[in-house]
N, C-alpha and C positions, 0 to 999 in steps of 0.2 A: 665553194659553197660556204664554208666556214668562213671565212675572208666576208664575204656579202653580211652572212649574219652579224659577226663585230660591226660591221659599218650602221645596222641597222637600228641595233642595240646602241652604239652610242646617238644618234642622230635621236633616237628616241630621248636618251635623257638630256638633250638639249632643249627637244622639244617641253616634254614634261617640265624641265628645270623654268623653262622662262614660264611656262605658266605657274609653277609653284610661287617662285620669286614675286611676280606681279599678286597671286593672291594675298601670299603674306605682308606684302606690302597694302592694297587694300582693306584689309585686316587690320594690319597699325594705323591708319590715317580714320580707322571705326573707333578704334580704343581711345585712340589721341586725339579725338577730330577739334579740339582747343590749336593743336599745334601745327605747325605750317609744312607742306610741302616737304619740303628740305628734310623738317625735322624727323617725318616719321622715314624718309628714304634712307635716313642716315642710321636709324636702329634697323634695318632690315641691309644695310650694308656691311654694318658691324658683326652680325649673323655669321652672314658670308664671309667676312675675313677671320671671324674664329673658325667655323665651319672648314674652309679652306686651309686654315694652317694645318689644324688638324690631321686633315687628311693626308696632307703633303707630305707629313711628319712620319704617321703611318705606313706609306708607301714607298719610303725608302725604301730599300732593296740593301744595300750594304755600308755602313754608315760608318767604314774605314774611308771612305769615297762617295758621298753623299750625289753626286750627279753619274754615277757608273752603274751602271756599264753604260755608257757614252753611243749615243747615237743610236738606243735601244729600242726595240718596237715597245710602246707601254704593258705593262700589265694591269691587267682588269680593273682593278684599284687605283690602278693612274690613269686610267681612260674615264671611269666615273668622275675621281678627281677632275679631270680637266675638263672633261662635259658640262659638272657640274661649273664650274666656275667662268666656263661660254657662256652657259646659259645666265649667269648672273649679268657678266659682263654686256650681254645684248638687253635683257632688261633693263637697265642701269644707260648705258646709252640713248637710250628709247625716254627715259625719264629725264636724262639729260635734257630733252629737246622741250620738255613740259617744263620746265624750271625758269624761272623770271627771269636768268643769266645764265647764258649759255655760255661755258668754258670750252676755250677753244681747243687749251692742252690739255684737257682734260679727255674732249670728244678725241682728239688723236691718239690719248693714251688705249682709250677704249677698243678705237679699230686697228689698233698696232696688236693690242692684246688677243682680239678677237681672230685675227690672219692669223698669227703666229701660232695662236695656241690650234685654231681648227685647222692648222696646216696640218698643224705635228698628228693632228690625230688622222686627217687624208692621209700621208704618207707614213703614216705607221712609224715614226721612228722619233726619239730627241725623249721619251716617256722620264728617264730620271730628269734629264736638264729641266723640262718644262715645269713637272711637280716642285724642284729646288727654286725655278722661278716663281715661280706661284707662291712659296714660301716667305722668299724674301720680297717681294711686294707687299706681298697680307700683313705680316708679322707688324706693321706701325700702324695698320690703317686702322683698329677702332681707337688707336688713340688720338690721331688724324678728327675723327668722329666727333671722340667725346666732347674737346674742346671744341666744337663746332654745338654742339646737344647741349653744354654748359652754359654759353654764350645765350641760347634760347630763352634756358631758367634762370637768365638774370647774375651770372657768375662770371662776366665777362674779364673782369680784370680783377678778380678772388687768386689769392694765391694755386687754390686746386688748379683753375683754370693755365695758371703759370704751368706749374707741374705738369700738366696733361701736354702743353706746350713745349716743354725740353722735355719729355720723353719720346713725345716723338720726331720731334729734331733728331735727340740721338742713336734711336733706333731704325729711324729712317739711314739716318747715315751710314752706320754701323753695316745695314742691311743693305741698304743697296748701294754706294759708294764703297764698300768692302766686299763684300760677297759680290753684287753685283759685276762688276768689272773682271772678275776672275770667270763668272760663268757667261760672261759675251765673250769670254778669249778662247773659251774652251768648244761656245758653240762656232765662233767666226774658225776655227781649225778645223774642226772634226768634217769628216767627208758624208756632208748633207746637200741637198738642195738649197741654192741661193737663194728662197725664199724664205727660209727659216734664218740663214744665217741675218738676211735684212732686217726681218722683224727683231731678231736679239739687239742689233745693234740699235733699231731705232727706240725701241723700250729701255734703252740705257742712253740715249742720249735725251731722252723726256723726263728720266731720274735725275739725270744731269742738271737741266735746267729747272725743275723743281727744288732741287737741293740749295740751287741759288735762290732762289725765292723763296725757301725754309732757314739759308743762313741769316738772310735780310730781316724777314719776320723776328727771328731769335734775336738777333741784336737789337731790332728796335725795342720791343718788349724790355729785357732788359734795360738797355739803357735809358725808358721811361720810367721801370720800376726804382733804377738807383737815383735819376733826379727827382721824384717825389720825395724821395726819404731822407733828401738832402737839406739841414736845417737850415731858414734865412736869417739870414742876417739882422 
C-alpha cells in the first residue's frame, strides 16, 4: 500500500511539474512578449537547471561517495528531485516541437532523459546515480542559455558573450566528459535492469557528440576572434 502511495505521489509531481513549467513559461513569453520563442523558453530552462542543481546537491546522501549508495531506492528528496526534472524535461520536449528548428539531438537527448530518469523512478532504484546525473548535465546549461539570451540583446560577438562561450565549453567538459564517464561505468556494472544501464550509456554518448560540436564551436570562435585582432599589413 505504501509502495502504491510513493508511485502516486511522484506521478502527481510530474504531473503538476509540467503544468507549472508550461505556466511559467507562458508567464515569460507575457513579460517578454518583445522576445521570441526561444528566448523566453531559454530563461524558464535556466530556472530549471539552477533549480535542478540545487536540488541534486542537497540530496546527496554521503558526499565521501557522491553516487552511493549505488543502486539505491531514492529517497524522497530524490524522487521530487527527478519528478521534478521529468516534468521539465517532457515540457521542454513538447516546446521542442513548437520551435522553428527542430533539434534532432537534442529531441534524443530528451527522450533518453525522459526513459532513464522515469525508469529509475518505476523501479525504485539508481536514486544517487540519477540526482549525480542530473547534476552534471545541469551544472553548464544556464550558461549554455545565456550565450544564446546574449545573442538575442545584440552581444553576439561582445566579449561577455565569448566568456559565456568558454565557460561552458569548460564546464560542459569538466562535467560531463569527466564525471560523466566514471558514473556510465559505475551505472553499466552495478546489478540494475538493462534498461537503465542503456539509457546511462546512450546519455553519454549524446554528451559525446556534443562535446565535438562544443570543441568545433570553441575553436572557431577563437580563431575568428585572433584573426580580427590581427594587424594588416
Amino acid at each position: 500500500m505504501e509502495g502504491d502511495e510513493e508511485h502516486v505521489d511522484v506521478v502527481n509531481w510530474i504531473v503538476y511539474g509540467v503544468i507549472l513549467w508550461s505556466s511559467l513559461f507562458m508567464l515569460t513569453r507575457k513579460i517578454f512578449h518583445n522576445r521570441s520563442f526561444d528566448f523566453c523558453n531559454r530563461i524558464v530552462s535556466t530556472l530549471h537547471a539552477c533549480l535542478a542543481v540545487t536540488l541534486s546537491v542537497l540530496s546527496v546522501q554521503d558526499w565521501s561517495c557522491p553516487v552511493c549508495p549505488l543502486a539505491s531506492q531514492p529517497t524522497p528528496l530524490q524522487a521530487q528531485t527527478l519528478a521534478i526534472s521529468v516534468a521539465y524535461l517532457i515540457y521542454d520536449l513538447i516546446c521542442c516541437l513548437f520551435d522553428n528548428e527542430i533539434k534532432l539531438d537534442n529531441s534524443v537527448h530528451h527522450i533518453v532523459s525522459i526513459v532513464g530518469l522515469g525508469g529509475g523512478l518505476a523501479y525504485k532504484m539508481c536514486g544517487s546515480e540519477m540526482v549525480a546525473a542530473i547534476a552534471l548535465t545541469e551544472m553548464s546549461s544556464p550558461f549554455l542559455h545565456m550565450r544564446e539570451l546574449l545573442k538575442e540583446l545584440g552581444h553576439k560577438d561582445s566579449d561577455l558573450n565569448l566568456a559565456a562561450d568558454i565557460l561552458f565549453a569548460v564546464i560542459f567538459t569538466l562535467a560531463r566528459m569527466g564525471g560523466g564517464p566514471y558514473l556510465t561505468y559505475v551505472t553499466l556494472t552495478a546489478d540494475i535492469p538493462i534498461l537503465l544501464k542503456a539509457m546511462a550509456l546512450g546519455l553519454q554518448l549524446v554528451s559525446a557528440f556534443w562535446f565535438y560540436k562544443i570543441a568545433r564551436m570553441v575553436k572557431y570562435k577563437l580563431t575568428k576572434r585572433t584573426s580580427k585582432r590581427v594587424p594588416l599589413e
